[in-house]
NUDRENTOR-772058 format. One line per field, with one value per residue (C-alpha): residue number from 1; x, y, z. Coordinates in Angstrom, 2 decimals. Layout:
% residues N
num NUM/...
c1 X/...
c2 Y/...
c3 Z/...
This chain:
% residues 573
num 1/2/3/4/5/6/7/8/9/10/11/12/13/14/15/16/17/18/19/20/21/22/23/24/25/26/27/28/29/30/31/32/33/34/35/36/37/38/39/40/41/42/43/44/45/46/47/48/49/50/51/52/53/54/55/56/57/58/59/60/61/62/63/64/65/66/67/68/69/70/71/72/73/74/75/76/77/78/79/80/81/82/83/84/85/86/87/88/89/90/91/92/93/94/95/96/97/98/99/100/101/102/103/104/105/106/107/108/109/110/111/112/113/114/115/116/117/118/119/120/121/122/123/124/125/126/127/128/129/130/131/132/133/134/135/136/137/138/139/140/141/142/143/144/145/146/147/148/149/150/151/152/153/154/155/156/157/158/159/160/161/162/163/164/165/166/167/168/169/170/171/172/173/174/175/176/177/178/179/180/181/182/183/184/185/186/187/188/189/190/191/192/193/194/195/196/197/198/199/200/201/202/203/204/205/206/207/208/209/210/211/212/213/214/215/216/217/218/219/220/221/222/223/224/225/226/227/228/229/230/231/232/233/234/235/236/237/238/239/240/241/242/243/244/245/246/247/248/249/250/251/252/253/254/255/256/257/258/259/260/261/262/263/264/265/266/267/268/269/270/271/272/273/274/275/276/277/278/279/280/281/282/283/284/285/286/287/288/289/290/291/292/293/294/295/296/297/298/299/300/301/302/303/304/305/306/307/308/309/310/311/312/313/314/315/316/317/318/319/320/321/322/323/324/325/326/327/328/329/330/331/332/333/334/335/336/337/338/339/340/341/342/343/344/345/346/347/348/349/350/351/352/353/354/355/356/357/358/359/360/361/362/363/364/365/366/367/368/369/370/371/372/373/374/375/376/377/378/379/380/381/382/383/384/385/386/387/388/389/390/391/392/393/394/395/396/397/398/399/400/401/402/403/404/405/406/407/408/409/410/411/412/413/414/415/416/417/418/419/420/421/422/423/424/425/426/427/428/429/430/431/432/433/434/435/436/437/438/439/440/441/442/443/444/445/446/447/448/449/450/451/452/453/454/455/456/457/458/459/460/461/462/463/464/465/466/467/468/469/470/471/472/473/474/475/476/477/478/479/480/481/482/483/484/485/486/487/488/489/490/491/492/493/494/495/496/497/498/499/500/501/502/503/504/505/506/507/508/509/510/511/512/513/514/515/516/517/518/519/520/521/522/523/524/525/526/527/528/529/530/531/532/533/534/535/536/537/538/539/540/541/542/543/544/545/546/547/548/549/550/551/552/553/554/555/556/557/558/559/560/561/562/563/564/565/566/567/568/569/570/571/572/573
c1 5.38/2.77/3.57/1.97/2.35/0.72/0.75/-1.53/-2.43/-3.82/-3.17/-5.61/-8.22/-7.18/-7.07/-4.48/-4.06/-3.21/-2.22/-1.60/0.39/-0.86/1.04/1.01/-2.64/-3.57/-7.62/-10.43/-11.68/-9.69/-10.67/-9.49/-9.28/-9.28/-8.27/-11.67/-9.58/-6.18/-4.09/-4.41/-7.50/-9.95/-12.97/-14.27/-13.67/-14.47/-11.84/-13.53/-16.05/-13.02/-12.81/-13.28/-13.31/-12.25/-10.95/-9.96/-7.46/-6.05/-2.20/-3.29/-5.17/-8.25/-11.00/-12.18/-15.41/-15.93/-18.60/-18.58/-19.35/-19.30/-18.19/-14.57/-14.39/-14.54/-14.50/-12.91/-12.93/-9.57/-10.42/-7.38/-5.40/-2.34/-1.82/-3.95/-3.63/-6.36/-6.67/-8.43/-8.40/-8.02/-9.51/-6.46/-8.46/-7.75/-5.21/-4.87/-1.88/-4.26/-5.17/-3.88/-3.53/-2.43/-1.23/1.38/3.94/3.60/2.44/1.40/0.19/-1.23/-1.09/-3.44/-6.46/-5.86/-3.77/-5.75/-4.44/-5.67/-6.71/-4.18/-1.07/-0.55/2.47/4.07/6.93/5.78/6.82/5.39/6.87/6.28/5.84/7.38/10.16/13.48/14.91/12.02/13.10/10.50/10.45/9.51/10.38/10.61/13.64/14.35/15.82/15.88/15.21/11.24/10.66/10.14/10.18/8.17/7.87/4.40/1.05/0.97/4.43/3.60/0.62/1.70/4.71/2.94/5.05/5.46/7.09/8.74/10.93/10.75/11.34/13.58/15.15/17.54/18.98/20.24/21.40/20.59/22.29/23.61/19.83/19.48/16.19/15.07/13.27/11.34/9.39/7.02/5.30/5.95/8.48/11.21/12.53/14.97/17.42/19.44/16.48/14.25/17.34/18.72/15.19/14.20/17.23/16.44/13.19/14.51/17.26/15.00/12.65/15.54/16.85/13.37/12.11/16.29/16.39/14.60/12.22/13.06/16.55/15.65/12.86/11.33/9.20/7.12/5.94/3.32/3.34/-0.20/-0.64/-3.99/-4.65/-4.10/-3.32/-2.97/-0.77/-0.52/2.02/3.34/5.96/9.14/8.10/4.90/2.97/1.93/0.23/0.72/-0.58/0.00/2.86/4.55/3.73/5.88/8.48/5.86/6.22/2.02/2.87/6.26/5.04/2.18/5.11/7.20/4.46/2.53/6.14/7.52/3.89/4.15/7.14/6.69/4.01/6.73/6.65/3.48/1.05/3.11/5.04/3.28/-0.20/-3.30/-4.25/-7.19/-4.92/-2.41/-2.39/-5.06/-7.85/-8.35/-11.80/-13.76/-13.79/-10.94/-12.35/-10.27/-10.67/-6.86/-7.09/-6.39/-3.12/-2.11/-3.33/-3.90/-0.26/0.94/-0.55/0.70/4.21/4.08/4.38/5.67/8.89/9.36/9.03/11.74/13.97/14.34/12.89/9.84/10.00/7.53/5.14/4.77/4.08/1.24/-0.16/-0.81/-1.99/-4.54/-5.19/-6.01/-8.06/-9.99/-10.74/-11.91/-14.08/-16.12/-19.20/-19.68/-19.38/-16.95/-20.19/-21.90/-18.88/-15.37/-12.42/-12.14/-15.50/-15.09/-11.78/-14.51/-16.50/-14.18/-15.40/-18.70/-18.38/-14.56/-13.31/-16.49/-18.49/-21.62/-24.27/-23.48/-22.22/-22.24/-18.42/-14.95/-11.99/-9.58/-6.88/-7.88/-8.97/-6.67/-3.50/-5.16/-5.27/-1.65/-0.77/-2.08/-1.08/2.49/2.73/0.52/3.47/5.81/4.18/4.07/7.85/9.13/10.19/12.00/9.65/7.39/5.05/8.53/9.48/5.77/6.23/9.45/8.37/5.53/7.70/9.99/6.97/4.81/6.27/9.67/8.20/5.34/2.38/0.10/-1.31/-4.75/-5.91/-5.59/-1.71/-1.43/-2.83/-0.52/2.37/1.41/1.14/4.23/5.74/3.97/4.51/0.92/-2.70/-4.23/-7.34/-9.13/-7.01/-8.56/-11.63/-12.31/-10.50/-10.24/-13.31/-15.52/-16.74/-15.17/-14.32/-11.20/-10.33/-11.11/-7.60/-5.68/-5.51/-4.11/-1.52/-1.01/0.02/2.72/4.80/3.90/1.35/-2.13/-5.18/-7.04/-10.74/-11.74/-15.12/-15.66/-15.18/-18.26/-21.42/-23.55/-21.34/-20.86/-24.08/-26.33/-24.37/-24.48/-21.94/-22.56/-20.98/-17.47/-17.83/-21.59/-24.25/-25.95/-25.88/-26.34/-23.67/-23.90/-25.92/-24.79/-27.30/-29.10/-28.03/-30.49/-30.17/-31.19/-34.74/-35.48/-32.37/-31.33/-28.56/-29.01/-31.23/-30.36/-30.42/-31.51/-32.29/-31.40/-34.27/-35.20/-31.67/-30.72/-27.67/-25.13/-21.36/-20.83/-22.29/-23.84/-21.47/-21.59/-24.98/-25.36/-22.82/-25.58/-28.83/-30.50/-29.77/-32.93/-32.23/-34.99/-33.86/-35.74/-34.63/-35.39/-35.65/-36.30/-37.37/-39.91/-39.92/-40.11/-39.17/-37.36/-36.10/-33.15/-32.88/-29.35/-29.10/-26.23/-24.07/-20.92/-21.35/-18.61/-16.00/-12.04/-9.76/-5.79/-2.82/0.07/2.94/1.86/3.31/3.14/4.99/6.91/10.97/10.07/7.23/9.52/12.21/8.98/8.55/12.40/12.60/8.97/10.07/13.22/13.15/14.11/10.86
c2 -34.84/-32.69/-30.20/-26.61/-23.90/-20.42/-18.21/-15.37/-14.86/-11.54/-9.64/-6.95/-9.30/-10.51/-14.35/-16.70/-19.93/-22.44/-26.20/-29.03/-32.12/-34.74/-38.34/-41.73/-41.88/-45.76/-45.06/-45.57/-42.23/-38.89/-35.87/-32.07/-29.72/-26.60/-24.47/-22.55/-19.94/-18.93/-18.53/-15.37/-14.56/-17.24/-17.10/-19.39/-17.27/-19.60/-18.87/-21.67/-18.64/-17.53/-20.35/-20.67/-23.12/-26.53/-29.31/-32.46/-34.59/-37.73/-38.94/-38.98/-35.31/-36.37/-35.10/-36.68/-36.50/-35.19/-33.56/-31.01/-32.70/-29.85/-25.71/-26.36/-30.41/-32.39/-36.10/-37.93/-41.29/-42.06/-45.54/-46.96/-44.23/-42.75/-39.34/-36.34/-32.42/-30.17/-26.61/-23.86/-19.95/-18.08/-14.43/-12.62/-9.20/-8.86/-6.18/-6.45/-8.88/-11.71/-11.93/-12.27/-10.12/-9.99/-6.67/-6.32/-5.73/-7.78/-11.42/-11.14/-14.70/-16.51/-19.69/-20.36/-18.66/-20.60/-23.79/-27.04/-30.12/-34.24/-35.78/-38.09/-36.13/-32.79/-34.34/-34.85/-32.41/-29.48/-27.16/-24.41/-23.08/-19.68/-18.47/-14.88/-13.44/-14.70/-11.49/-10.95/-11.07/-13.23/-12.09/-15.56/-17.20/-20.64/-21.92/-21.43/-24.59/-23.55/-20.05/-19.25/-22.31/-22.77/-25.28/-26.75/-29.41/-30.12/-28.37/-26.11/-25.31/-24.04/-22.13/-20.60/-18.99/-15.98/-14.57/-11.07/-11.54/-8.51/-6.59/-3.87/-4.75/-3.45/-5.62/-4.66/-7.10/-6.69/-9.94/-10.35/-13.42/-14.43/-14.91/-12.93/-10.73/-9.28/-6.00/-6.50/-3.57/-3.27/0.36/3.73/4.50/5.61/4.04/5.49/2.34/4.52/5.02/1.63/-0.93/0.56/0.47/-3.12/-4.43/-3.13/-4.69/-7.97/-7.65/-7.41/-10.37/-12.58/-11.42/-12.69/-16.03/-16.36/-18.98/-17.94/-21.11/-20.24/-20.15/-16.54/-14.16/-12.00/-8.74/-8.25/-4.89/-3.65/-0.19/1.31/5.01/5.08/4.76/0.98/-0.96/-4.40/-7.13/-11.28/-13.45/-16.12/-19.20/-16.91/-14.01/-11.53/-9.63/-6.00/-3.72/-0.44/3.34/5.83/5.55/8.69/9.44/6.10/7.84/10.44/9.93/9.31/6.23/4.82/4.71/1.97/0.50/0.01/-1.50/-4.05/-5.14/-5.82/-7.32/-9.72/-10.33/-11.58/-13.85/-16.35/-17.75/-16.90/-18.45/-19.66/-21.86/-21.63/-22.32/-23.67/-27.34/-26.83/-25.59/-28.47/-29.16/-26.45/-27.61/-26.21/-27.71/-26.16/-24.22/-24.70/-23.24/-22.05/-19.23/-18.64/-15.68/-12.95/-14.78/-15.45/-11.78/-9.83/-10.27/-9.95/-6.40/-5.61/-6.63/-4.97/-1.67/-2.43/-3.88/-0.50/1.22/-1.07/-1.23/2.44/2.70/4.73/7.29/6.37/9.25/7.56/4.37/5.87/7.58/3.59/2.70/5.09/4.26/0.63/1.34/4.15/1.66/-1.13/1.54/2.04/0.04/-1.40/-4.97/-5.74/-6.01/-8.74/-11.08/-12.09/-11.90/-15.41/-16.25/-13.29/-15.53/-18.48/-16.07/-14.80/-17.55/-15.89/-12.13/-11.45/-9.63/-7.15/-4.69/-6.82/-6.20/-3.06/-4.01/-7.98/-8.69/-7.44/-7.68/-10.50/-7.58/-4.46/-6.41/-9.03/-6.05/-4.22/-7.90/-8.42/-5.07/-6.09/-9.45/-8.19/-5.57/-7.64/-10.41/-7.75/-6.49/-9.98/-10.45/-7.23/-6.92/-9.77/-11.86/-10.94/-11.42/-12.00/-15.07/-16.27/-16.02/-17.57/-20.39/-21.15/-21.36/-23.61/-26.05/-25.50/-24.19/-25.61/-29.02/-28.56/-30.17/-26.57/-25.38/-25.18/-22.23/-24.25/-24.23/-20.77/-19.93/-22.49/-21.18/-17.59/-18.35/-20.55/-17.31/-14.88/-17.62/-16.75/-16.95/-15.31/-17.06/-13.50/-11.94/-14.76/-14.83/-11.32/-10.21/-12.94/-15.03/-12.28/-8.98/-6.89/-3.49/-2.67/-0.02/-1.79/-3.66/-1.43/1.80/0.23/-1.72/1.58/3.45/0.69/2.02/5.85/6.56/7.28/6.31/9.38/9.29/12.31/13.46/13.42/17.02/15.96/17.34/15.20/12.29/13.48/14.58/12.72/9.17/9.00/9.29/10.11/9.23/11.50/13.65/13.64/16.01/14.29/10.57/8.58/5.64/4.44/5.07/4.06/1.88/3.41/6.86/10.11/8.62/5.46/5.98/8.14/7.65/4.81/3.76/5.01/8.02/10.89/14.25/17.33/20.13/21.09/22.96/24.78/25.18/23.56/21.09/21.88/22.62/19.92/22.84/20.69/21.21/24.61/24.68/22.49/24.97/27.83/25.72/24.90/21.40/20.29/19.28/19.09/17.48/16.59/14.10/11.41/7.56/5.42/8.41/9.56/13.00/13.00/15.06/14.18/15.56/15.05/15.62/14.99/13.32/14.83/11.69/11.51/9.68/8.03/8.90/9.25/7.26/8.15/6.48/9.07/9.21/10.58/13.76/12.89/9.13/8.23/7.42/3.93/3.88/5.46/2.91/0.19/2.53/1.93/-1.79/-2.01/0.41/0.50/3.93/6.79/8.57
c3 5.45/4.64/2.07/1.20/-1.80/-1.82/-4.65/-5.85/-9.43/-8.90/-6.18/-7.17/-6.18/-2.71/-3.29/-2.57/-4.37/-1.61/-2.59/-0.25/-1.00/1.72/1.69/3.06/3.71/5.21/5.90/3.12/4.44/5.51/7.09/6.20/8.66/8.62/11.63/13.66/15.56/16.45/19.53/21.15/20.23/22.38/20.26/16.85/13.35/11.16/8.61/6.27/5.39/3.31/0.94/-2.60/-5.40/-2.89/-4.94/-4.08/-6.57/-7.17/-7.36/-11.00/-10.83/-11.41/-9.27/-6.26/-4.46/-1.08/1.43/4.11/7.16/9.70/8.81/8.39/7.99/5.06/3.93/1.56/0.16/-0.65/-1.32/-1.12/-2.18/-0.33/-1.80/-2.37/-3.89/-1.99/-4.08/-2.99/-2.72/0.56/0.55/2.14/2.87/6.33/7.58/11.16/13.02/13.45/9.41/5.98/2.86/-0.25/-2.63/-5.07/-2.95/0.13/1.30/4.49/5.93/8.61/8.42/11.15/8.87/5.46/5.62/6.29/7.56/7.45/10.69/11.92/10.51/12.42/14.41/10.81/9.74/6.99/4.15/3.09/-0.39/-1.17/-5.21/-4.99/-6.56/-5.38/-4.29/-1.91/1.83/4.23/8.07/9.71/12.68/10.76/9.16/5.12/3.95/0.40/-1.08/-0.79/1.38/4.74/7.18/10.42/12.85/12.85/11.69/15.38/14.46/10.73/12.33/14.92/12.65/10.73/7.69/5.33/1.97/0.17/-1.37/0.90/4.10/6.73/9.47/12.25/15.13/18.47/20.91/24.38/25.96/22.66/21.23/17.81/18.25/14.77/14.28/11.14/9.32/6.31/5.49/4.66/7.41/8.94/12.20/14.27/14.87/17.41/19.44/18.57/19.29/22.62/24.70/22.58/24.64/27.45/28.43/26.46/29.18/32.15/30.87/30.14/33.46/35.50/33.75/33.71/30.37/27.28/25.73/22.16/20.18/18.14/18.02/15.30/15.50/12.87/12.29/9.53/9.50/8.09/6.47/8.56/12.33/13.75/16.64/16.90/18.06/18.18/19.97/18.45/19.30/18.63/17.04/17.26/14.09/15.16/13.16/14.05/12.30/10.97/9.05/9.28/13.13/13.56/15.62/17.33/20.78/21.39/18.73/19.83/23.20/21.41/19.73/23.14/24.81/22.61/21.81/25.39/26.15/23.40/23.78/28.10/26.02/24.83/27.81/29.31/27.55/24.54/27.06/30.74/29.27/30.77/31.19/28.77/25.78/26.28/23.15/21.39/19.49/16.80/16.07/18.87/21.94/24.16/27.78/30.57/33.34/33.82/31.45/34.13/34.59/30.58/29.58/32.65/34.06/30.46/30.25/33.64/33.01/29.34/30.73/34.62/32.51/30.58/33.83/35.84/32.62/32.62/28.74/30.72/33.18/36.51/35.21/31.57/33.59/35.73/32.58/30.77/33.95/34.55/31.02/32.11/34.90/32.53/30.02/32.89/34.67/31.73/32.81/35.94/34.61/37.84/39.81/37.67/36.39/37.97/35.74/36.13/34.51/32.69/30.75/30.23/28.39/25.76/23.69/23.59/23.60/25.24/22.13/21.89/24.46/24.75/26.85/29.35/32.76/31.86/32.15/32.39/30.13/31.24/30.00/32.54/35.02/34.97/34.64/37.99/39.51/38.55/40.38/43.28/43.78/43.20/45.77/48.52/47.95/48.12/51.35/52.72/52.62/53.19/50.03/49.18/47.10/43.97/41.58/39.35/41.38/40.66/37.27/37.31/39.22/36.90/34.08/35.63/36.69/34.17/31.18/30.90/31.74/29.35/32.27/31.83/34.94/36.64/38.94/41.95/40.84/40.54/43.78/45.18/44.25/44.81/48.15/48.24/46.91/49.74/52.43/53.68/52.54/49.45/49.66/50.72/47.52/45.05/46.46/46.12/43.20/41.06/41.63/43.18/42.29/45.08/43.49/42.20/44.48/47.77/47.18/44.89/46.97/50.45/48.59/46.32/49.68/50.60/47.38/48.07/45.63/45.89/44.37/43.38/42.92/41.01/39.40/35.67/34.12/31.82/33.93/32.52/33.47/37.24/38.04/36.14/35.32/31.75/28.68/24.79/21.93/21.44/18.73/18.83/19.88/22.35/21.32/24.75/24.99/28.10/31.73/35.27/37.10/39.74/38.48/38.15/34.07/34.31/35.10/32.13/29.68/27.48/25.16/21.76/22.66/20.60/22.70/20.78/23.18/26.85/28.82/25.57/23.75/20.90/21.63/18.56/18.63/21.19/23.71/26.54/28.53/28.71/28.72/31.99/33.56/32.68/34.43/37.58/39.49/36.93/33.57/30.76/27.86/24.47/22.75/19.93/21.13/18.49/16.09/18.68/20.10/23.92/26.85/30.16/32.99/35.01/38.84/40.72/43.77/44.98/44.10/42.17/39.29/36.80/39.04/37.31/38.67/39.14/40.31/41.64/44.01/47.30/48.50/52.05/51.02/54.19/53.98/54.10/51.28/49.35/49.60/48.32/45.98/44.59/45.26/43.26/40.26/40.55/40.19/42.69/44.16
């Protein structure tokens, strides 16, 4: 058994004293390992940059020697030995629901960034003791075998199980199916049980009610509430850290709506990808890279079914729905990366630059592209069977195969049993939307009309966005952050260039708009680029540039469409 204590001397300065207690060694030499990135986020953080003051000792305590041998690996000669203490500090300065901190108040850990286990022993049963008061509550989804100690089957186990220590915690629970789900919160706040634990059960009810069994016996969310702006969340075996802000605006309806739907998203994550996972992550290494391209099926379909499920559950109205959808295909119609990357190959690059905006129309997000994907696969199923099959029996089916079984899956299987599911060909469907770069809307708006809705196409109210194809910085004067390709901007504007004047006027009080309303078709603009003073001009071509793009019901929706409409929603038109 491998055996872990964290404490913290001194909160104040954001360290954690970790200790493991590692057993039964049989080599002359062992390796330490310490984790390189965590599930649900697919790229290397290299949480060994967070160490301090590493220590190896003896069964005796007496120092041993040992090397680094790559960024988070090091050696020791044991020599014969079959016990060793490894000591070190963690930096816990990282508020967000992938990190750790530390205050007076609170230990919020995980795992995954700061424990460290020997090569050889990470199918070995753990504890993890925690030194805080003994009247301090922990929200965990391991088991507490003793007070301030928990308990795990293995090192992925311990890991994959973040935890917040306090005194000042508040937890509510509701059952679904006779499975205890916990509503944990830390922060300045006030929730309103009567309204949280109602609409919590209801889109529990409606998962539990499609993948039919539920992989885990309980289920814990963990909610830091901040006093500043935040949102964040992590899935996790049987529980999910979300970090969520501001405090007081916890009940506002712009912020519960956040709350709602990074909690029913995680939650549709216990199975899908914490059970129905990819070939590539069976099991995760932790060491290194672990590359797939399924990532428009364990995120995309996650963020479609995150807010589809509030929708169908009855917890949102259709219109709230539409409004996080348009929201989805806003955010993916930022850049015209669609045209240069599939969302498959798109997933295989989250281990380079997935979790950042990169380079300008390089990629797409495996989330927004992979939710519009979703969308559409569901409703062409849908159309292929008249209704009577989904995306849902999809899902089910790859839990059942996959998941429950524990095999992982490979694209070829989804596709399979998509079209198993359809009872026709999708090759067009994959070929185009997954593995191609066919636009969006070439697929989303025909299927859109089977369930009565519309995809609207509207130009930008931003002038300078419709006419001329380039955006600037909110809140700025003029700062340029992005230009469309072959738009009237991109032969004489670049990122970064810092507008100062429009033919003649001085550009203050966020007034270009208004000022492009007052000019010709010809805009003159003086700007800075790189701290040089130049001049350009501007000359629309009469295109529509950075389009808006909206999904509604369509007034004109036909008896039958509307009856799609209800079996797809479940909602009346």
């Amino acid at each position: 058994m491998l055996q872990y204590h964290i404490s913290t001397q001194n909160p104040l300065s954001s360290y954690l004293q970790v200790t493991t207690y590692i057993t039964d060694l049989t080599q002359e030499t062992t390796y330490l390992q310490l984790p390189a990135w965590r599930p649900g986020r697919y790229e290397l953080q290299n949480f060994a940059q967070k160490l301090q003051a590493l220590e190896v000792l003896d069964e005796k305590g007496q120092a041993m020697p040992f090397k680094k041998v790559s960024k988070d690996r090091w050696q020791v000669e044991t020599k014969g030995g079959s016990t060793l203490q490894v000591k070190y500090n963690f930096y816990a300065r990282q508020m967000d629901a992938g990190g750790s901190w530390v205050e007076e108040q609170m230990l919020y850990v995980n795992p995954v960034n700061c424990l460290l286990t020997a090569q050889g022993q990470e199918h070995l049963p753990c504890s993890l003791v925690l030194d805080v008061p003994a009247h301090w509550q922990i929200a965990c989804g391991l088991p507490i075998s003793e007070p301030q100690t928990l308990q795990a089957r293995d090192f992925d186990h311990l890991v994959d199980s973040p935890f917040i220590a306090s005194p000042h915690l508040q937890r509510q629970t509701y059952q679904e199916q006779g499975i205890p789900f916990h509503v944990w919160f830390y922060g300045d706040c006030q929730p309103d049980w009567e309204q949280i634990l109602p609409q919590f059960q209801a889109f529990t009810k409606e998962q539990l009610a499609l993948f039919e069994t539920f992989p885990v016996p309980d289920y814990h969310f963990i909610n830091i509430i901040l006093p500043y702006q935040h949102y964040h969340g992590v899935e996790h075996l049987n529980s999910t850290v979300i970090t969520l802000g501001p405090s007081e605006a916890l009940m506002s309806p712009a912020l519960y709506k956040e709350l709602l739907g990074v909690s029913c998203h995680e939650l549709f994550h216990t199975w899908n990808i914490k059970q129905i996972r990819p070939k590539e992550m069976l099991p995760y290494d932790f060491t290194k890279e672990n590359y797939f391209r399924t990532g428009y099926v364990a995120e995309g379909v996650t963020t479609y079914y995150g807010d589809y499920l509030l929708a169908r559950s009855g917890v949102f109205a259709a219109d709230q729905y539409f409004e996080e959808l348009n929201t989805v295909i806003k955010r993916h119609t930022l850049d015209q990366g669609e045209k240069n990357l599939s969302v498959a190959d798109s997933s295989f690059d989250t281990w380079l630059d997935g979790y950042k905006p990169g380079a300008p129309d390089r990629k797409v997000s495996i989330y927004h592209k992979g939710c519009i994907s979703a969308l559409v696969l569901d409703i062409e199923i849908r159309k292929a069977t008249n209704n009577a099959q989904s995306l849902d029996d999809v899902m089910r089916r790859m839990w059942q195969d996959f998941g429950q079984t524990g095999i992982g899956y490979t694209e070829e299987d989804y596709q399979k049993l998509a079209e198993q599911v359809a009872g026709a060909s999708l090759q067009t469907y994959f070929q185009e939307m997954v593995f191609g770069t066919v636009p969006f809307e070439k697929w989303l708006a025909p299927l859109l009309a089977y369930v009565g809705c519309q995809l609207q196409v509207l130009p930008s109210l931003l002038a300078h966005e419709s006419r001329f194809g380039f955006r600037i910085v909110p809140g700025s004067q003029g700062v340029v952050s992005y230009v469309a390709p072959s738009s009237p901007a991109a032969g004489v504007l670049s990122v970064e260039d810092e507008l100062i004047a429009l033919n003649g006027r001085k550009l203050e009080n966020q007034n270009l708009q208004s000022l492009l309303t007052l000019q010709d078709k010809t805009a003159e603009f003086t700007l800075f680029r790189q701290r040089r003073l130049m001049t350009v001009t501007l000359q629309p071509d009469g295109r529509v540039y950075l389009p808006q793009y909206k999904v509604t019901k369509d007034p004109a929706a036909t008896p039958e469409q509307k009856e799609n409409f209800t079996a797809w929603l479940r909602q009346e038109f």
